[in-house]
N, C-alpha and C positions, 0 to 999 in steps of 0.2 A: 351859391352852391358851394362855391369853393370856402367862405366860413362856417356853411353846416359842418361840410365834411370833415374842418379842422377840428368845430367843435366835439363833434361825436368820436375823431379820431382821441382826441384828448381825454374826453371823459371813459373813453375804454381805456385809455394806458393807463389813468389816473386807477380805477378800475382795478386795474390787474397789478398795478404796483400794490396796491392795497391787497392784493388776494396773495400776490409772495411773499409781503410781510407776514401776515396768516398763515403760509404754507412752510414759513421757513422759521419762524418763531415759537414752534409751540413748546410749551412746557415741560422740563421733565415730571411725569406722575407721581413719581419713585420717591418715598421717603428714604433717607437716608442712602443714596444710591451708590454712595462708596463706601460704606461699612464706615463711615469716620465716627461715628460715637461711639464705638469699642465694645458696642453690646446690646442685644435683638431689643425692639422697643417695644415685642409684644411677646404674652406667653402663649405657645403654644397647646391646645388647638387656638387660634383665634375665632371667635364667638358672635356667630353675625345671626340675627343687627345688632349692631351696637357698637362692635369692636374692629372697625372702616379706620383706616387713617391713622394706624399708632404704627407704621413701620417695619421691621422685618421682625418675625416669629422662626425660629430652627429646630430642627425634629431629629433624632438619628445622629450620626458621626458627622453633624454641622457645627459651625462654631464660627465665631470671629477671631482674626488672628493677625496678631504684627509680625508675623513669619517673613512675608512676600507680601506686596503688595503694587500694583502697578501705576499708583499715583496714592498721595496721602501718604499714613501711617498703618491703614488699615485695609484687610481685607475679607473675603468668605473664605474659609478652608472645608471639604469637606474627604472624607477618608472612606478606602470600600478595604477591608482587611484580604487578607490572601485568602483564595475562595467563597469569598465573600457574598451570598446568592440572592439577589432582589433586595435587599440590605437601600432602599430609597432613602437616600439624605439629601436636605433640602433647606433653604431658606426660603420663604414667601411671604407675605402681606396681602393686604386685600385693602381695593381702591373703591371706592362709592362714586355716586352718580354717572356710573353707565347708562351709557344711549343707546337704543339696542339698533341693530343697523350700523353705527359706529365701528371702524377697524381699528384697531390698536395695534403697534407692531412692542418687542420687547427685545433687547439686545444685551448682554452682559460679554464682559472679553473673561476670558479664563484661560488658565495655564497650569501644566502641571510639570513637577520637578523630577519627576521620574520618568524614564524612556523602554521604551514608546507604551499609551496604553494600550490596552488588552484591544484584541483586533473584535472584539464587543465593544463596541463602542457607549461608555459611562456617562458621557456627557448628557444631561438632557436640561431643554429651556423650554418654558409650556405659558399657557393662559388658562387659569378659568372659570367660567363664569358662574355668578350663583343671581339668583332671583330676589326677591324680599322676605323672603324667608329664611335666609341662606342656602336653601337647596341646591348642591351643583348639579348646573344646567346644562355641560359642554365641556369640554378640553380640547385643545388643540396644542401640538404637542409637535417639538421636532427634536430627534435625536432616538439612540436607540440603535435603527437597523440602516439598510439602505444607502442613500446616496449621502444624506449627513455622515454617518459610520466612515463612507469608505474618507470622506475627505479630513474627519477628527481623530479617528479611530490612531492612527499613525502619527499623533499628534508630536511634534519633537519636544523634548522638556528646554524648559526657560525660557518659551518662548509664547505672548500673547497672542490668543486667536477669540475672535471675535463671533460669537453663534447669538441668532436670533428665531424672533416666531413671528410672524402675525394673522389676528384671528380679527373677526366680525364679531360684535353679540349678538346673540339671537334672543328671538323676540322674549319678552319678560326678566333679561337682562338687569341688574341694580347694580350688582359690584363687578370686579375682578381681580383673582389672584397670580400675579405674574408668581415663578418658579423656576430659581434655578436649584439645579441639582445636579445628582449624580446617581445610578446605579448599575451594580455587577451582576453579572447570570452564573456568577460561582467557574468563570474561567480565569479568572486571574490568575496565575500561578503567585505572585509577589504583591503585597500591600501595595494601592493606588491613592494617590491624593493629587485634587485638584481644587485651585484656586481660583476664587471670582473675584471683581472690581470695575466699577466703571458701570454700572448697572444703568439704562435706561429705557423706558416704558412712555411713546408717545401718540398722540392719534394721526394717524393716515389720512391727508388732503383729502375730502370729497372730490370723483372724479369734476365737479360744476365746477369746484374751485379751480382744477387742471386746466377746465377747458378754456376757461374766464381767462384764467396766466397767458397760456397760449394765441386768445386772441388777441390780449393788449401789446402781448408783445411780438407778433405781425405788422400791427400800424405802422411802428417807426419804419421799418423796412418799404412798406407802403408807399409811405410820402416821400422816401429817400428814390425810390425808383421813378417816381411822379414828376421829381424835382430832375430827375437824370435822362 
């Protein structure tokens, strides 16, 4: 009895070590996630299907810039002028082989050199999905109004702050567009500009995988009490 129990004790660590590897290794999605090629990889609109996997596209008062950047050479700059009203500036790309079901979360650090922004808060980080046809199918989206606002909104300049999303795909799911951006409601009294870098888009552990981690790593604990 007492070798079953080792052995089954082992083969769930063994188990579970193998599912943190999995949980802690995954991939960034993100082409080019610090801006370091010095220029969008795709032209805007990008053009699905077809046009999956060529890197960021910029729309509006976006741009890449060796102004500021928080690691590298390079980063995203985007500008909302004084007054400036729904004025959406954005970098995005679009990712293939979504799993619908699958959660993705999306994180970019950004900063801006101007103090403080507008108590509208400009910042916004989003996901979203499109089908096989490109049709978008969803947005999920933070920033804007609310509890994000009140904690960016007063954002102090020079200094990196870190906003994220994370969404599900829903069912018929193919690709998705992470987005970072920026937009004004026309309060700004004074030009605003905010910079991105560091950009990362990864999938979210299924809870089986959480739960798999958690039991292997009980065992030790187990056999340490057994032994005491």
């Amino acid at each position: 009895m007492k070798l079953f129990t080792k052995v089954i004790g082992t083969s769930i660590g063994m188990a579970a070590a193998l599912a943190l590897s999995a949980s802690t290794s995954y991939a960034n999605l993100l082409t080019d996630p610090g801006f370091e090629s010095g220029a969008p990889g795709e032209p805007n609109p990008i053009l699905l299907p077809g046009g999956a996997g060529g890197g960021w596209a910029v729309f509006n008062d976006a741009a890449y810039s060796t102004a500021e950047a928080e690691s590298g050479t390079h980063s995203l700059v985007e500008t909302e002028g004084a007054s400036s009203a729904w004025n959406f500036a954005a970098a995005y790309q679009v990712i293939g082989g979504v799993t619908a079901g699958q959660s993705y979360t999306l994180t970019g650090d950004f900063m801006t050199t101007a103090a403080p922004l507008s108590s509208y808060n400009p910042v916004f980080i989003q996901l979203t999905f499109f089908n096989a046809a490109g049709t978008d199918i969803g947005t999920v989206q933070t920033g804007g109004s609310g509890a994000y606002a009140l904690q960016y909104g007063a954002a102090s300049p020079n200094v990196w702050y870190t906003a994220s999303v994370t969404a599900t795909a829903p069912a018929t799911a193919v690709y998705v567009a992470p987005y970072l951006a920026m937009m004004e409601n026309g309060a700004n009294a004074s030009a605003e500009t905010i910079y991105w870098d560091n950009a990362n888009m990864t999938l979210v552990p299924e809870p089986s995988t959480l739960a798999l981690l958690g039991m292997g790593l009980s065992i030790p604990f187990y056999f340490f009490r057994r032994r005491n």
